[in-house]
C-alpha positions in Angstrom: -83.7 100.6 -55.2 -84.4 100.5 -51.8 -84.2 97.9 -49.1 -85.9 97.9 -45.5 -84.0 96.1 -42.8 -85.1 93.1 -41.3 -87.3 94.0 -37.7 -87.0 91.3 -35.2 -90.3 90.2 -34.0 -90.3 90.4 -30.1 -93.2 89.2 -28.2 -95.4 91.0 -25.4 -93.0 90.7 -22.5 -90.2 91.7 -24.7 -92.3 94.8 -25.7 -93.6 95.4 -21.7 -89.8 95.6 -20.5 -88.8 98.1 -23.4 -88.5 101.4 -21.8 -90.6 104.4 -23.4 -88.4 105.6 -25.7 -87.3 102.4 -27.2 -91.0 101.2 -27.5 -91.9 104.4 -29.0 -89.4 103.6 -31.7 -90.2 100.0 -32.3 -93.6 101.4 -32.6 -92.9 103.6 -35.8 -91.4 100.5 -37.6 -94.2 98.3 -37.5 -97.1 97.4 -40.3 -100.4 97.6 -39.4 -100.8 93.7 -39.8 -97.9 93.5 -37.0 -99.5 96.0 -34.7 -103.0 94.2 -34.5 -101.1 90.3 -34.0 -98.9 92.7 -30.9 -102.6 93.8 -30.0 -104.2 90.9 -29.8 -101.4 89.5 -27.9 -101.7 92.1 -25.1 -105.1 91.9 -25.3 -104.7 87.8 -24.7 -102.0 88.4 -22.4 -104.3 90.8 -20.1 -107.2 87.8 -20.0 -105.2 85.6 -18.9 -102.9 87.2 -16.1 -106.8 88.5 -14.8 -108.4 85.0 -15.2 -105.0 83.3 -13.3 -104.9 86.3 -10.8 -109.1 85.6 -10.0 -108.7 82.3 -10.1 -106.1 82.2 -7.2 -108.2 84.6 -5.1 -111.1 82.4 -5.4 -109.0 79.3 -4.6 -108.1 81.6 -1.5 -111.8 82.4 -0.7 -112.8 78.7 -1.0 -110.2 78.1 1.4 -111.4 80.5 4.3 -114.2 77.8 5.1 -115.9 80.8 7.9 -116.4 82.6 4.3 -117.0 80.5 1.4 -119.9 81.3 -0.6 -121.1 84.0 2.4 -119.9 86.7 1.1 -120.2 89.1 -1.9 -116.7 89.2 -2.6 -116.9 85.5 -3.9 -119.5 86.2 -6.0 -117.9 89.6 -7.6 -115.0 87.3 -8.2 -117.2 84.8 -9.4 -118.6 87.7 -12.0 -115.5 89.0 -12.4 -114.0 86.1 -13.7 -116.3 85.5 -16.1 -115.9 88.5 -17.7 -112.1 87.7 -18.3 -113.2 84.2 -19.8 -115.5 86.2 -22.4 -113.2 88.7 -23.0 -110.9 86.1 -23.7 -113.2 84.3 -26.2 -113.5 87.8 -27.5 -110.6 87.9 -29.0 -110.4 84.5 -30.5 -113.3 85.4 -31.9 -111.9 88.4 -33.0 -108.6 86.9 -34.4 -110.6 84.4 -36.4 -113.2 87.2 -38.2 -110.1 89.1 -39.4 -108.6 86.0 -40.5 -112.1 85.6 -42.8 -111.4 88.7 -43.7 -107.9 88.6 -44.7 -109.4 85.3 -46.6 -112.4 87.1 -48.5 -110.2 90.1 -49.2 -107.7 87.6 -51.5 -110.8 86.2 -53.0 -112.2 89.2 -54.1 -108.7 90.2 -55.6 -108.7 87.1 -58.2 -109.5 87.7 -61.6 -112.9 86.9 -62.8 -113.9 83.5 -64.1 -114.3 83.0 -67.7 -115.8 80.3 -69.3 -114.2 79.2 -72.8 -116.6 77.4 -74.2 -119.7 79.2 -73.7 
């Protein structure tokens, strides 16, 4: 018999203020199921510190009146946020086709149908 101790879960920020070493052996304990949620979590995480940083720089550019909408900068922030919103939908999207495919995966696994009274 053998028995595997229960892992806390700890979430992203938990995980960013591990040190190395630590991390690296929090790491070795994990499923793969775990390690794509932690994943998409960074991933999420990331979108949405860039879209909030972008967002405030904008709000700062829209402020400077002598610059709004003159400059390139505004626009590359413009393009630049955008990017983070799709690479935010990208992994929703993401989340939701391995969910389908966790989904499909259990369906495939039933037994096949049988009719009794054919």
């Amino acid at each position: 018999v053998t028995s595997v101790p229960d892992v806390l879960r700890i979430n992203v920020e938990e995980w960013l203020a591990l040190p190395a070493d630590k991390a690296l052996q929090r790491i070795g304990t994990l499923s793969v199921e775990r390690l794509q949620v932690v994943s998409e979590e960074l991933e999420t995480a990331l979108a949405d510190a860039s879209s909030g940083t972008l967002g405030d720089l904008i709000k700062r550019l829209e402020d400077d009146v002598a610059d709004y909408n003159s400059t390139s900068t505004y626009a590359e922030l413009q393009r630049a946020r955008e990017r983070a919103e799709r690479a935010k939908a990208a992994v929703v999207l993401s989340r939701q086709l391995r969910e389908q495919e966790k989904l499909l995966q259990q369906l495939d696994a039933q037994p096949p149908w049988v009719v009794y009274g054919a």
